[in-house]
C-alpha positions in Angstrom: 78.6 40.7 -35.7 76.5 38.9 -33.0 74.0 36.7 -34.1 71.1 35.8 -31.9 72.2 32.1 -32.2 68.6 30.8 -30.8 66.7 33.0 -34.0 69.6 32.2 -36.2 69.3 28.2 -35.6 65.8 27.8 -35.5 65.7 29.8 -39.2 68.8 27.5 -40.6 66.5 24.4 -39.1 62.9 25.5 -40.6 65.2 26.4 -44.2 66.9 23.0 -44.3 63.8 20.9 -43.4 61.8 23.0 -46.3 64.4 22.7 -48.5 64.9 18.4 -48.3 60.7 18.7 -48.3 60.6 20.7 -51.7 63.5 18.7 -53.1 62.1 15.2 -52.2 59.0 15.7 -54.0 60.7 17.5 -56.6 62.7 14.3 -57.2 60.4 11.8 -57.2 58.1 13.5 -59.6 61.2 14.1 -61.9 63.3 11.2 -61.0 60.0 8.8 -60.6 57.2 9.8 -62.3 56.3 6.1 -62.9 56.2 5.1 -59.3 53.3 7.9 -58.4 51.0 5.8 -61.2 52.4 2.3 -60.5 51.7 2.7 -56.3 48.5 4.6 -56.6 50.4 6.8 -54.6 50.8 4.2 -52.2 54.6 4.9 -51.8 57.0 2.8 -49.3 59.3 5.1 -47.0 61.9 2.7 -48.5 61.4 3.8 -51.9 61.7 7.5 -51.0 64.5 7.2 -49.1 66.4 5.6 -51.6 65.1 7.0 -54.8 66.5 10.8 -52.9 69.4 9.3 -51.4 70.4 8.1 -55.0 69.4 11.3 -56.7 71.1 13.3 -54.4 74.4 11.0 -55.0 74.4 12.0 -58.3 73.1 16.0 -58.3 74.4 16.8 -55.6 74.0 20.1 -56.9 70.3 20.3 -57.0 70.2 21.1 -53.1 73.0 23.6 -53.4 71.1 25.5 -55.8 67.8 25.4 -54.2 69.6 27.0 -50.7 70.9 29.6 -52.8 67.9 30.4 -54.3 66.1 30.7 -50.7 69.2 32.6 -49.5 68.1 35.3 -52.1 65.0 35.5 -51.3 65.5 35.3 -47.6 67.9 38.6 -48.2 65.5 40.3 -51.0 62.4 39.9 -48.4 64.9 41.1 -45.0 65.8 44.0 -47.2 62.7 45.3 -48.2 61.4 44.6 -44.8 64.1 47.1 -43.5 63.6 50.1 -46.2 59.7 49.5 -44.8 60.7 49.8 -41.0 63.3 52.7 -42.2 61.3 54.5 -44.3 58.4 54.8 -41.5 60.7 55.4 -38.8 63.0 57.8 -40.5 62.6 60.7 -38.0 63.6 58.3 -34.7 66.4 57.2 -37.1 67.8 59.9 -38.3 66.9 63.0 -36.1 65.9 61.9 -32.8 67.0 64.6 -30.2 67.9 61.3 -27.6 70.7 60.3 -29.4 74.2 62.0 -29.7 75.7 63.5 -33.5 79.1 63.2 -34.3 80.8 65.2 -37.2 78.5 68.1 -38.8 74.7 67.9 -36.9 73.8 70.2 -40.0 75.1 67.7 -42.5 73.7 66.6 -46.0 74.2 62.7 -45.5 73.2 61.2 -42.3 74.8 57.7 -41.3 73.5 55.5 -38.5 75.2 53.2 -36.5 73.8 50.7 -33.5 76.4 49.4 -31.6 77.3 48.1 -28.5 81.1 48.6 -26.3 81.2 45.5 -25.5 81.2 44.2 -28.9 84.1 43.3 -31.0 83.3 43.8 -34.2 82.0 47.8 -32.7 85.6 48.2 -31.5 87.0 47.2 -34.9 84.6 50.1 -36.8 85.4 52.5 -34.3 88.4 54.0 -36.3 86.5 53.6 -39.6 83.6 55.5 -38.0 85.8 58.6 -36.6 87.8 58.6 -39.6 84.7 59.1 -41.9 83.9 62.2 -39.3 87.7 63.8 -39.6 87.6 63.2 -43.6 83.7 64.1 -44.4 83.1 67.3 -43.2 79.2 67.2 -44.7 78.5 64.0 -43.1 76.6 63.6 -40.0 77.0 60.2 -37.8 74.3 59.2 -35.6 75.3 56.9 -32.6 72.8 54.2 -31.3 73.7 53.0 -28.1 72.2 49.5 -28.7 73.7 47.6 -25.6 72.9 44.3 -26.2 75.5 42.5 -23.9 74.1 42.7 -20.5 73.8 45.2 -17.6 77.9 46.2 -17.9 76.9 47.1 -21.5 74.1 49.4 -20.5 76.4 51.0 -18.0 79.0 52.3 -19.8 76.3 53.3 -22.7 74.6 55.4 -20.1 77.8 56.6 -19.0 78.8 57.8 -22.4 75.2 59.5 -22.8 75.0 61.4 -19.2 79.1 62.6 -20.6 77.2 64.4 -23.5 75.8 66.6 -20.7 79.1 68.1 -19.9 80.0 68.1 -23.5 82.7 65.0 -23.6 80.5 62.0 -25.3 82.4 61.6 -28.7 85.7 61.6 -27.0 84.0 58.9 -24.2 83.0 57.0 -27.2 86.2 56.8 -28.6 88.2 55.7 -25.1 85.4 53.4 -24.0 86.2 51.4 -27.1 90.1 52.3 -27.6 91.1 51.5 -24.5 91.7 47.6 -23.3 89.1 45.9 -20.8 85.8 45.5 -20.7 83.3 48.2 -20.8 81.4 48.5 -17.7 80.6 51.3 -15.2 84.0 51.3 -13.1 86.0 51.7 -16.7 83.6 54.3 -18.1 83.6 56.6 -14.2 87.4 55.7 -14.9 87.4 57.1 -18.2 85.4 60.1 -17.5 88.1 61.2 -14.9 90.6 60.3 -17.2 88.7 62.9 -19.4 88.3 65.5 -16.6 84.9 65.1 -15.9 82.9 65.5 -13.0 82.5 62.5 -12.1 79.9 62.6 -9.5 77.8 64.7 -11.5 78.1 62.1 -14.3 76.6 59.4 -11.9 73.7 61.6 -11.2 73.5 61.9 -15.1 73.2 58.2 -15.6 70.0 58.4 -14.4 68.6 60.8 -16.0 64.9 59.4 -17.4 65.9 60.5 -21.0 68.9 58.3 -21.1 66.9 54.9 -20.8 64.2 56.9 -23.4 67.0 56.8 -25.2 68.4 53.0 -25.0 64.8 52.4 -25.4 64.3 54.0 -28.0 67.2 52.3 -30.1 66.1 48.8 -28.5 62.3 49.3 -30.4 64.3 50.3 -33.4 66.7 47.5 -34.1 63.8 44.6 -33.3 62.0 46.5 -36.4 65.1 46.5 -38.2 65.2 42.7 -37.7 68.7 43.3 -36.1 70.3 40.5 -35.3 73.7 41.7 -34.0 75.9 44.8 -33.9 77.5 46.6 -35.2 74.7 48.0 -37.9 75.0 51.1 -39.7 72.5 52.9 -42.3 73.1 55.3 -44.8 70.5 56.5 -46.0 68.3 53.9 -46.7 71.4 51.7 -47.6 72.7 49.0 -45.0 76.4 47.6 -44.0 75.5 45.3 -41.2 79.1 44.0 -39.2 82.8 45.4 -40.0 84.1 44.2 -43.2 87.7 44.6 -43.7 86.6 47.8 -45.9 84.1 49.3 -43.8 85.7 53.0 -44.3 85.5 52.4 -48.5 82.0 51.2 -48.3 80.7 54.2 -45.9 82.4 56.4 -48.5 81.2 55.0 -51.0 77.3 54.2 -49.9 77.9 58.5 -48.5 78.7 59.5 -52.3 76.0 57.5 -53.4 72.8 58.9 -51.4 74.0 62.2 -51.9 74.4 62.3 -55.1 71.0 60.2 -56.0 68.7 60.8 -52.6 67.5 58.0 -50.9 63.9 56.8 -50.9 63.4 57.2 -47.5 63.0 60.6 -45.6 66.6 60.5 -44.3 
């Protein structure tokens, strides 16, 4: 995955700096409930400083426990921020004519995936992803180009897009990401030859107002999401965000889940 660094920094900042704020007081109102009374809550800097450097010495566990705590809640709030956003936006997620279906288009259990061809971690779930689609034949995978690396990364995702035209997306997927080099237009009009293609045609394709509908589209969805990197994939209204080691086990298993229990979004 790949964080905004920017977002991701400021957050880690605004956390740490709420966090020592909370546990100074927090320690001199339970390490020094004298000197409040004593001061008339004329406090030295001095006094602070030391009384939480001291504390802090000693427990050092008191801060770990309080970023812990914050980390949970930071999760439990992005969470049910993202079944809101999926929930309300179920259709563009999960049945939007502008982007491509792999595996069975009539299938019980939907799974998303944002992603990007320039992005390693995309590359990495590639095999995962098309392995689901050869072992699942009730599963339907819908691909969100999401290029988030820069104009080569929006070529080669409009490349693959205007190759569902003449029929060859899922296998321009695959060789856009299989295949060593960076993804831009020059590899992808070389894949699509590669593929038999007509190349020229596919050119034409790329331009095609639908296809930016589509990046667009996809673009609107993952700043809902609160995405902060690719890849991301929804199942149902469960999320995997990045490429764990056991990306295949945990599609399985988040696939057997929703359709055995539903999901509580319209997915």
């Amino acid at each position: 995955m790949t964080p905004k660094s920017g977002l991701l920094t400021a957050l880690v900042a605004a956390a740490v700096a709420a966090v020592v704020t909370v546990a100074t007081l927090f320690i001199i109102l339970r390490a020094a409930p004298g000197m409040l009374a004593a001061t008339g809550n004329a406090i030295e800097e001095k006094q602070i400083v030391d009384v939480v450097h001291d504390y802090l010495t000693k427990n050092p566990e008191v801060l770990v426990e309080m970023t812990t705590e914050l980390d949970k809640r930071q999760a439990a709030e992005q969470a049910a921020k993202q079944q809101k956003v999926i929930s309300e936006n179920a259709d563009a997620i999960f049945r939007s004519p502008l982007a491509f279906v792999a595996g069975n288009p009539d299938g019980d259990v939907s799974v998303v995936e944002f992603f990007d061809y320039n992005c390693g971690y995309c590359r990495r779930a590639m095999p995962d992803v098309v392995k689901l689609v050869d072992s699942d034949k009730k599963v339907r995978v819908v691909l969100k180009e999401l290029p988030i690396f820069g104009e080569d990364s929006e070529a080669a995702a409009k490349a693959a897009l205007a190759a569902h035209k003449q029929g060859k997306y899922f296998e321009m997927h695959q060789k856009l990401f299989s295949e060593p080099g960076k993804a831009d237009k020059e590899k992808a009009l070389r894949v699509a030859n590669e593929l038999g293609l007509d190349v020229a045609q596919l050119e034409k394709d790329m331009t095609d107002p639908d296809i930016q509908k589509s990046l667009d589209q996809a673009k609107d969805l993952a700043q809902k999401l609160g995405l902060q990197g690719t890849p991301l994939f929804l199942i149902g209204d469960h999320t995997i965000p990045g490429a764990p080691d056991d990306l295949y086990d945990q599609l399985t298993k988040n696939v057997g889940e929703i359709r055995e229990k539903g999901c509580t979004a319209t997915c």
